[in-house]
N, C-alpha and C positions, 0 to 999 in steps of 0.2 A: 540292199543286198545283205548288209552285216544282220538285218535280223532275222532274215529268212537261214543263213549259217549258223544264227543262231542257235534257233528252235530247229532245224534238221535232225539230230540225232533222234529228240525226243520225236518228234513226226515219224522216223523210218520207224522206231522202234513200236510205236502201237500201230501201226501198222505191216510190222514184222510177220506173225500169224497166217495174216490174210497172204500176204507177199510167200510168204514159203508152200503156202497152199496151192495159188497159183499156179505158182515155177515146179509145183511137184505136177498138177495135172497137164503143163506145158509140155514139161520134160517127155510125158508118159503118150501124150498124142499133141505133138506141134503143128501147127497149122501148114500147107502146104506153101501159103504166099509170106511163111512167117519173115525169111530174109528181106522181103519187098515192104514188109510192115514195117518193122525196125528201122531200115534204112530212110524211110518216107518220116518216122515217127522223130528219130534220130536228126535228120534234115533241118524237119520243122523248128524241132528243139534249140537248134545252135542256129536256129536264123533269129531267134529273140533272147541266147542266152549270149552274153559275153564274158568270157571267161576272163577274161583282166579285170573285170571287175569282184572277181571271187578268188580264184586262186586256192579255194579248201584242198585241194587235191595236193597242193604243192607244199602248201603248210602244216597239214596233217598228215601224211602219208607221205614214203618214200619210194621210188618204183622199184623192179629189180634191173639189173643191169646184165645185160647177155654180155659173151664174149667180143659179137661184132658192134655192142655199143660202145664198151671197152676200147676197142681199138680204135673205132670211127672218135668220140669225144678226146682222147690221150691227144690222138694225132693232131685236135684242132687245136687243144694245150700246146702241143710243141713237146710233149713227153712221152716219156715210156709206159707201157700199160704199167708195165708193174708199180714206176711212180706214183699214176693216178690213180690205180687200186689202194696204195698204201693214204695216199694225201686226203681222199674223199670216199674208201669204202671200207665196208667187212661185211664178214658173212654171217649170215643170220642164220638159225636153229634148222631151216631147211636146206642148208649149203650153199643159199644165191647171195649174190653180190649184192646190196643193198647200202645206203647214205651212213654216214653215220652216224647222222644224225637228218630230224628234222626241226623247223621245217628245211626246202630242199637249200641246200650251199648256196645253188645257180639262181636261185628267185628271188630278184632286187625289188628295191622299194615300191618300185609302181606295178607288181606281178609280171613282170616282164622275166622270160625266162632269158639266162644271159646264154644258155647254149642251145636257143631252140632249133634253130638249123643242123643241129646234128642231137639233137635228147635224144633220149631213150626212146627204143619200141613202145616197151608198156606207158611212157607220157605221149606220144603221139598216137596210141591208139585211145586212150583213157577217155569216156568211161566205158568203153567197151559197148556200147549199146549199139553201134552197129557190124558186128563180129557177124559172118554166117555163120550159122547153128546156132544162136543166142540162146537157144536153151539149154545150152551144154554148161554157158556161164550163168547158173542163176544163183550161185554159193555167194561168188565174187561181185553180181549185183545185187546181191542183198545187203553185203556191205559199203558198195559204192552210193545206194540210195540215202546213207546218213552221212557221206562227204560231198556228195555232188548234188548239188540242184535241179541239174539238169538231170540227170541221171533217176533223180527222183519225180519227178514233172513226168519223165519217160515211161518210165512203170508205170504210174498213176495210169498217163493214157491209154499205155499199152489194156492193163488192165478195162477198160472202155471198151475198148476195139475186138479182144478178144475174148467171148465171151466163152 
């Protein structure tokens, strides 16, 4: 697994071009069974991928933090939002809450998230590959194709399937 995290970047990136070609003729006429795609494609994906064995997502990238993840994780702390905004965030360039570092505080030595029962939205939907309207995200999977394997595996096939 460490080598395939490896070499990702440089795999998303030559095949960057091709990937934004795609998602621009995706965008412009999406398939009508395309949620039923994703989701099957998606499925497959995470029945062979194990994410404790990877974790790029957690190491590399920090997700954003909505109001009600704020309150929902604070409250499993035993703290006040504004405490665990101050302890574990700020805000970034676009005004969202965000880590303040990576990789993520909550991700222990064995990829084990220590707040997975209450993380974030955007880490329990990540990598987004099965969102309906998936053509609406294809900015945000073009960059999740050189952190996630899976993510990347996904477009590959996608690209297969939909010609």
């Amino acid at each position: 697994m460490q080598d395939i995290i490896k070499n990702l970047p440089k795999l998303a990136k030559d095949k960057q071009n091709e990937n934004k070609k795609f998602f621009k003729k995706l965008k412009s006429k999406p398939p009508k069974d395309l949620d039923y795609i994703m989701q099957e494609l998606h499925d497959d994906e995470f029945q062979r991928t194990d994410c404790l064995q990877c974790a790029n997502c957690c190491k590399t990238t920090g997700p954003l933090f909505t109001d009600k993840d704020i309150e929902r994780i604070s409250k499993f702390f035993k703290m006040k939002p504004q405490q665990f905004i101050s302890q574990y965030l700020r805000i970034d360039r676009d005004n969202d809450y965000v880590l303040q570092s990576v990789p993520c505080t909550f991700l222990d030595a064995d990829n084990y998230c220590m707040i997975y029962d209450v993380r974030p939205k955007a880490c329990r939907e990540y990598p987004h590959t099965d969102r309906k309207k998936f053509q609406q995200i294809s900015n945000l999977t073009i960059k999740n194709v050189a952190i996630c394997p899976a993510a990347y595996n996904i477009v590959e096939e996608m690209k297969k399937r939909i010609k």
